[in-house]
C-alpha positions, 0 to 999 in steps of 0.5 A: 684274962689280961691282955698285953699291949701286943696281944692280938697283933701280928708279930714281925715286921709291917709293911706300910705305905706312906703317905702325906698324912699318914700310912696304910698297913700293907702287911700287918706286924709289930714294927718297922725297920728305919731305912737309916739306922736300921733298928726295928720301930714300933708302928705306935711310935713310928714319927718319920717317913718319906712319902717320895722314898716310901721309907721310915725313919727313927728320928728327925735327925734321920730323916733330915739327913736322908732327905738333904740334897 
């Protein structure tokens, strides 16, 4: 049986803490939504977060531009 790189994988949006090094899976799913764009992220390519605002981001740019004080 072939299998597809989402085969097995919870469908939907994650829920993830974030932290310093890394994120644990809250809720299992197939993407994230960044806090600035709001346009869907797939956890395999997810870059950017905020530890201090639990939030993730698509870009450098984004996130840049949400932590500038």
């Amino acid at each position: 049986m072939l299998m597809n790189k989402d085969s097995g994988r919870t469908p939907g949006e994650a829920k993830l803490q974030y932290g310093p090094n890394g994120f644990r899976v809250i809720r299992a799913g197939q993407y994230v939504t960044c806090a600035q764009s709001g346009v869907p992220i797939p956890l395999e390519e997810l870059r950017y977060w905020s530890v201090e605002h639990q939030e993730p981001y698509a870009t450098a740019r984004l996130a840049t531009e949400r932590l500038k004080p």
